[in-house]
VODO-63810 format. One record per residue (C-alpha): residue number from 1; residue in three letters; x, y, z. Coordinates in steps of 0.001 Angstrom, whole numbers. Each point is the difference from the previous one (the first is absolute). Last residue first. Example, Ala and Ser with C-alpha at 12.3 -4.5 7.8 and 13.67 -1.06 7.14 Angstrom:
// residues 2
+-----+------+---------+---------+---------+
!  nr ! rest !      xx !      yy !      zz !
+-----+------+---------+---------+---------+
!   2 !  ser !   13670 !   -1060 !    7140 !
!   1 !  ala !   -1370 !   -3440 !     660 !
+-----+------+---------+---------+---------+
This chain:
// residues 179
+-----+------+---------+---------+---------+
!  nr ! rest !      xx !      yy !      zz !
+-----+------+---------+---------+---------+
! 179 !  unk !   -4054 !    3104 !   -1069 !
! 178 !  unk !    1351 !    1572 !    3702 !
! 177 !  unk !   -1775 !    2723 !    1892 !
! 176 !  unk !    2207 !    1262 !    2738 !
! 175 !  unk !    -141 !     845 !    3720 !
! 174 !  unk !    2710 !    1477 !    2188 !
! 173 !  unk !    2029 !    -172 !    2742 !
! 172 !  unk !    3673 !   -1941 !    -209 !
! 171 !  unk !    2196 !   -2581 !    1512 !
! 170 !  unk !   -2360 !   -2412 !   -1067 !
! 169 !  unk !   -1503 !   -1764 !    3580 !
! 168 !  unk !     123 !    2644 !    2698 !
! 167 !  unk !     568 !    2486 !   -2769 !
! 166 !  unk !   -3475 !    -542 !   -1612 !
! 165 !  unk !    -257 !    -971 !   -3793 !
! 164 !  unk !   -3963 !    -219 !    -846 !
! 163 !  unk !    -786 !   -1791 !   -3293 !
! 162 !  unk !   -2537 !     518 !   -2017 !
! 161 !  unk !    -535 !   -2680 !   -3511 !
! 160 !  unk !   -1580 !    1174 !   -3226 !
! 159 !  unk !   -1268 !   -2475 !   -1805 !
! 158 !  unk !   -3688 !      -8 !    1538 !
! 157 !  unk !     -90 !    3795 !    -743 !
! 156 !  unk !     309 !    2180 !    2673 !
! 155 !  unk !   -2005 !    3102 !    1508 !
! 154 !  unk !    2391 !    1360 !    2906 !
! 153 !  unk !   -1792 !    1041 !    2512 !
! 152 !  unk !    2046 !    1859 !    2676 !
! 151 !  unk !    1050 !    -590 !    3946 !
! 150 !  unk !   -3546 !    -971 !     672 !
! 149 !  unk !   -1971 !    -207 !    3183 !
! 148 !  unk !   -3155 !   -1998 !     391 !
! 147 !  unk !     792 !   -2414 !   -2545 !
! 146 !  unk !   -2811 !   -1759 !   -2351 !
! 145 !  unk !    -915 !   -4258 !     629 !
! 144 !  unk !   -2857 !    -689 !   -2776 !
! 143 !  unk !    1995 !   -3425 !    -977 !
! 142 !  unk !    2273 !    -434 !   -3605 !
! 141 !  unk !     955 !    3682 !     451 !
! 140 !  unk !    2206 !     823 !   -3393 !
! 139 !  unk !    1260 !    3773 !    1456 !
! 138 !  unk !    2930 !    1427 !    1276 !
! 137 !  unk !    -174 !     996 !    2871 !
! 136 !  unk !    3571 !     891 !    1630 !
! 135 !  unk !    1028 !     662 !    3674 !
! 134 !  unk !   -2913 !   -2085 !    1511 !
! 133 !  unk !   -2361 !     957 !    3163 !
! 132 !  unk !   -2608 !   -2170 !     660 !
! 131 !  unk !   -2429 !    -316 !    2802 !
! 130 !  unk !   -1548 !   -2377 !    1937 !
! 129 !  unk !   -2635 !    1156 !    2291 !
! 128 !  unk !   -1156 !   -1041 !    4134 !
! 127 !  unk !    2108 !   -3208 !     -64 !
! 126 !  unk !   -1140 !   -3250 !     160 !
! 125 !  unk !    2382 !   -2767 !    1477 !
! 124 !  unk !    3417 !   -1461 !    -911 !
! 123 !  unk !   -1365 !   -2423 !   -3106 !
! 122 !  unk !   -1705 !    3905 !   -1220 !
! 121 !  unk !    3199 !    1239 !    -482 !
! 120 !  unk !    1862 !   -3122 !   -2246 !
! 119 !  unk !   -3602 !     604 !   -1904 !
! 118 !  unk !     636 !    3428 !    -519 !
! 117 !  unk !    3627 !    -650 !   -1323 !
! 116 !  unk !   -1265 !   -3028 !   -2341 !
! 115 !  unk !   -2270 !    2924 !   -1214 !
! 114 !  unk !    2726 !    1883 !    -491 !
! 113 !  unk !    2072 !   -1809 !   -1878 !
! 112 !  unk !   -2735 !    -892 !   -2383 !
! 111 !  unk !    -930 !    3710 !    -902 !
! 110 !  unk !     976 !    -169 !   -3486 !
! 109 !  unk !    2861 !    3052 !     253 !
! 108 !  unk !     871 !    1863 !    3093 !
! 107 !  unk !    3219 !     587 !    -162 !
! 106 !  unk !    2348 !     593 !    3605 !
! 105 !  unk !   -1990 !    -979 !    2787 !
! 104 !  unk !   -2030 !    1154 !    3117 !
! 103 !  unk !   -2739 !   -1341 !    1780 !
! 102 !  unk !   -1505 !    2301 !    2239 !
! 101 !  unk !   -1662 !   -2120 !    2762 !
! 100 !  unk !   -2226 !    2218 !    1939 !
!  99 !  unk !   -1059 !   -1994 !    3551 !
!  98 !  unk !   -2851 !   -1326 !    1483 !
!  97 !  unk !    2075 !   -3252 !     143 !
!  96 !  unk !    3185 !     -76 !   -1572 !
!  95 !  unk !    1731 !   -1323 !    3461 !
!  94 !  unk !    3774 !    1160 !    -336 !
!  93 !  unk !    2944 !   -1987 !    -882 !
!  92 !  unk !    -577 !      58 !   -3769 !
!  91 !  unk !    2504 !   -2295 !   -1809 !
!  90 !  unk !   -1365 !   -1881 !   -2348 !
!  89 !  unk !    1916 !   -2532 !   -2282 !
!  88 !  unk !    -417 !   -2131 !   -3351 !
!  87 !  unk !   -3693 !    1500 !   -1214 !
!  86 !  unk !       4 !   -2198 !   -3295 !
!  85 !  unk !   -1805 !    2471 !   -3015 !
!  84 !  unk !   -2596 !   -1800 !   -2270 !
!  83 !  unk !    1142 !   -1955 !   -2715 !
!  82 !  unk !   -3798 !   -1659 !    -568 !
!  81 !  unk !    1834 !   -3423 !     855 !
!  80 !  unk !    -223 !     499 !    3498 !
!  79 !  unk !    2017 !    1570 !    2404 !
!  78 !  unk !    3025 !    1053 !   -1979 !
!  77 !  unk !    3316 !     575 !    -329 !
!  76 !  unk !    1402 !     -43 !   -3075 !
!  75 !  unk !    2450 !    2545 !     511 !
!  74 !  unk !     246 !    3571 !   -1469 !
!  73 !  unk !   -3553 !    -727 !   -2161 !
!  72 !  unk !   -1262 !   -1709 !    3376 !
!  71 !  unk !     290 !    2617 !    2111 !
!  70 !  unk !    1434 !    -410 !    3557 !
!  69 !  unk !   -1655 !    2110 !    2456 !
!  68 !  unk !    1939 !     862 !    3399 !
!  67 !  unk !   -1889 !    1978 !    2245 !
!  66 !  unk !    1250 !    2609 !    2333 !
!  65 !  unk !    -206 !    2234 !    2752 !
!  64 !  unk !    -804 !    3596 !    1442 !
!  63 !  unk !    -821 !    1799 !    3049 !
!  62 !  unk !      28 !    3658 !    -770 !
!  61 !  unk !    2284 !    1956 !    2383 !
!  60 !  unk !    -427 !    3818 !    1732 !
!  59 !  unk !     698 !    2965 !   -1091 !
!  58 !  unk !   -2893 !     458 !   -2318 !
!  57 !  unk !    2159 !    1470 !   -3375 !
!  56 !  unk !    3464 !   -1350 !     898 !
!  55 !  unk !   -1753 !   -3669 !     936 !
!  54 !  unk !   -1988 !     200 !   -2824 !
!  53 !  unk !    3025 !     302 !   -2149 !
!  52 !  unk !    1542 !   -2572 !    1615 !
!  51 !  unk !   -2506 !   -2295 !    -513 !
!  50 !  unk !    -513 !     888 !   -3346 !
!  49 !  unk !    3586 !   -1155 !    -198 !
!  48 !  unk !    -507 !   -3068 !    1913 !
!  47 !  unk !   -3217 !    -856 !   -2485 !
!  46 !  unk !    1931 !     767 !   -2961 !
!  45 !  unk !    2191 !   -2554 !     791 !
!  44 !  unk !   -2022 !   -2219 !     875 !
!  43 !  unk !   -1524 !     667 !   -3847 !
!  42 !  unk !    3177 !    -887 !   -1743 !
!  41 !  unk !     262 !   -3702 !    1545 !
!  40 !  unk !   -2192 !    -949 !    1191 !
!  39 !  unk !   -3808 !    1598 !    1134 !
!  38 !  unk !     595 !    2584 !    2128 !
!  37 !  unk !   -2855 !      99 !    2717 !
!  36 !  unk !    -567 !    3428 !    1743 !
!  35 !  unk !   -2124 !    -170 !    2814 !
!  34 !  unk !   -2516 !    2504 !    1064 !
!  33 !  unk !   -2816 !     430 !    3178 !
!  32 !  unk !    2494 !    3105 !    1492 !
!  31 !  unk !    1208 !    1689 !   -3189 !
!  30 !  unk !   -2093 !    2988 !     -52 !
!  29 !  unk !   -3128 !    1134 !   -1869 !
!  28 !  unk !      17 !   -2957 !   -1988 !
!  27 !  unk !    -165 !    2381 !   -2998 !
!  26 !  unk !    2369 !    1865 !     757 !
!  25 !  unk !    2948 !   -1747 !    1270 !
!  24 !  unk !    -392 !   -2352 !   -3185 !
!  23 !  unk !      13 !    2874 !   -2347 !
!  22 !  unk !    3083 !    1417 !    1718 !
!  21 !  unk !    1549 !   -3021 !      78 !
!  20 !  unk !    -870 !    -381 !   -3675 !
!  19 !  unk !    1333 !    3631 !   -1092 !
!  18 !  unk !    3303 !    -631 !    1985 !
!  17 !  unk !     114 !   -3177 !   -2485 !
!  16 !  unk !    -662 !    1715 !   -3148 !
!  15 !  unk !    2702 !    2275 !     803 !
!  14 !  unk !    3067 !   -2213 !     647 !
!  13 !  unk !   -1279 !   -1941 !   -3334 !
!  12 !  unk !     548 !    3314 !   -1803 !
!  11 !  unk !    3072 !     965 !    1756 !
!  10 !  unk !    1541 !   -3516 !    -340 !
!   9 !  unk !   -1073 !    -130 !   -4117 !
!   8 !  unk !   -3455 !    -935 !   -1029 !
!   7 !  unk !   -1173 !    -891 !   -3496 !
!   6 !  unk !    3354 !    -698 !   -1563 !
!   5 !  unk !    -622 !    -828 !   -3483 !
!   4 !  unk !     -86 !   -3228 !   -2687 !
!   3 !  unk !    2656 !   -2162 !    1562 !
!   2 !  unk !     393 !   -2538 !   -2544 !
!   1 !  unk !   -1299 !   -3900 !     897 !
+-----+------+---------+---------+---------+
């Protein structure tokens, strides 16, 4: 695949996440009933840096933790044979129950990993709301799941590929389109 563009570079990204925290702060009113849930790899750690930023903005910590999803077009691994995501690992210490879960991840694309990630979340007890906040939307739902807080909406075509370099993992910040 050629790298088409660079959609968001570290200043861009940087800002698109201080406008979620922000958004999130808002409109729970507060971050007392919330948890942040990264789901692996690149959206955990989007969740601990939202996490930070909420923590600058509030003063106070955000509990957070994390699911691990394994999709079955990086892997194979699957459920059943209708290639649905494998939830591998969950790491939430705290009791969901009559609590916001903000799911947060990296591309939101067909909607299958997160499902998978609500139903990981509902196997720990029944929270109050999930909600979803995702750097990049791009499009192609498979499932009526929509994001509460968006980075940016890109509009994709089903060979174009997004991928999200983040230092912790790439060495680098930024989002490009690839063909």
């Amino acid at each position: 695949m050629t790298q088409k563009a660079v959609l968001l570079d570290e200043p861009a990204m940087n800002r698109a996440l201080t406008r979620i925290a922000h958004e999130i702060i808002e409109r729970n009113e507060g971050i007392d009933e919330c948890i942040l849930v990264g789901i692996k790899t690149r959206g955990a750690y989007l969740a601990r840096r939202l996490a930070q930023k909420i923590n600058r903005i509030e003063g106070k910590e955000i509990r957070t933790g994390e699911l691990d999803i394994t999709l079955y077009r990086d892997d194979l691994s699957t459920k059943t044979d209708n290639e649905e995501p494998l939830v591998q690992q969950v790491d939430i210490t705290d009791n969901v129950s009559e609590q916001k879960i903000i799911l947060v991840d990296d591309v939101l694309y067909t909607g299958r990993t997160v499902r998978s990630a609500m139903d990981a979340v509902m196997d720990l007890g029944r929270p109050s709301q999930i909600q979803l906040a995702v750097l990049v939307d791009r499009g192609h739902r498979e499932l009526p799941i929509r994001a509460d807080y968006v980075g940016k909406n890109i509009p994709t075509s089903g060979n174009e590929r997004i991928v999200v370099n983040m230092v912790e993992v790439d060495a680098t910040d930024c989002v490009t389109i690839h063909e």
